[in-house]
C-alpha angles and dihedrals in degrees: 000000000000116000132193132206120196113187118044102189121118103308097028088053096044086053088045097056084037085056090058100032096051090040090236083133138016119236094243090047083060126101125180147190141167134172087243092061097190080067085067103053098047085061083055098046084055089042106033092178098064123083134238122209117186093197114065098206083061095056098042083060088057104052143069084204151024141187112204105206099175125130110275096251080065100047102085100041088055091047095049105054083040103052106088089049093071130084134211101271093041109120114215121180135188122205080197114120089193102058117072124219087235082059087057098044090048086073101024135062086197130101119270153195144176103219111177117204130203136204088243097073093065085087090047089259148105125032142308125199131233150211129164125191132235091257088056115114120225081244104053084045085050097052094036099060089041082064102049090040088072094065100019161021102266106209122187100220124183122241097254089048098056104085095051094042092044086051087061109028096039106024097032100085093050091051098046087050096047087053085048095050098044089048090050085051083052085051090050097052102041108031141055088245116112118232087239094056095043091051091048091047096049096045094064100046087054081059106047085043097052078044086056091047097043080045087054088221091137142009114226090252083053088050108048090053095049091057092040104083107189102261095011136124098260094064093050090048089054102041081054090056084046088052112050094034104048080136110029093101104035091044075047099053094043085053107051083037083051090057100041085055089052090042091041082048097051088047089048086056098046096043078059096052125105118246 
């Protein structure tokens, strides 16, 4: 199956090098595009099997199957200069949260999916979120989960459940780093310990705590009270961070719920607009 990938920013690109690694795809059954086309080319220059095509109605004619991973405000003017290129049994498939499946279907008669990356499956692991459309048959379901499932875990999510999936699936790692990164710059300032030994230090107990979940040795309720000895440090340590951030997740959560409004809004217009 030929697949196409048009978008080769952060997470397109991330897709595309999951797609080789994990042998989901083979380099030559890979097409790719991106607005600067020059991305593009550099992917080609690491995998020189796969093809670049700098106009998109060309590669759509080359492929049984794209995944569009531009930003939402760019979705439905590509789909639309694309849709009555694609037949029946084309799959096309968005990694936009904001963009619904129903949206999709509104301008295709393909069939069509939301599937929702994250960093994490880079290293063929964590989940990834999806949504099929109507259109979809029970095969191409079938054959697409037995893909994703080679670099992921594939997890069939409800509309009103994929901001706050995606917050913790997709962003997640990017937030939990951020609060590591700004602890290890407290550690820095205020301790003899040196950044690159912090960092070294908190990498790998990221590691060895994501090692006791996959395990399944403790739940994250089990853990925090193994560590919390009654009248230890730990448990002065936590009642701080309970302290100081009563509000971080739910002002997070209002926030990232805020965006995907505004994004769910700009698709809405455009949906609206004429061709």
């Amino acid at each position: 199956m030929k697949c196409g990938v048009i978008g080769t920013g952060n997470m397109g690109g991330i897709l595309l090098e999951t797609f080789i690694d994990s042998n989901t795809y083979q380099e030559k059954e890979l097409f790719i595009n991106n607005r600067t086309i020059e991305k593009a080319y550099n992917y080609q220059r690491k995998y020189p099997n796969i093809h670049v095509l700098e106009d998109i109605s060309k590669l759509i004619a080359k492929v049984d199957i794209v995944y569009l991973c531009v930003k939402p405000h760019e979705m439905i003017p590509i789909m639309r200069s694309i849709s009555n290129s694609l037949s029946k049994n084309f799959i096309l498939i968005s990694i936009t949260s904001s963009v619904a499946v129903e949206d999709m279907e509104k301008l295709l008669d393909c069939q069509v999916a939301r599937f929702i990356p994250s960093i994490t499956n880079r290293a063929r692991a964590g989940v990834s979120l999806v949504t099929f459309g109507e259109n979809m048959s029970n095969s191409t379901r079938s054959m697409l989960l037995r893909k994703w499932e080679r670099f992921s875990k594939p997890t069939v999510i409800e509309e009103k459940n994929v901001r706050i999936g995606s917050d913790i699936v997709s962003c997640g790692p990017a937030f939990f780093g951020f609060l590591a990164k700004k602890y290890i710059d407290e550690i820095k300032e205020n301790t003899d310990l040196t950044e690159e030994e912090a960092m070294k230090l908190m990498e790998n107990m990221f590691i060895g705590f994501g090692s006791l979940l996959k395990k399944n040795y403790y739940s994250l309720d089990e853990l925090i009270n193994k560590v919390c000895v009654a009248g230890g440090i730990t448990g002065e340590g936590i009642n701080t961070i309970n302290e100081e951030t009563p509000l971080l997740f739910k002002r997070l959560i209002e926030t990232t719920h805020g965006k995907f409004k505004k994004d769910k809004h700009r698709i809405e217009e455009a949906l609206g607009d004429k061709e």
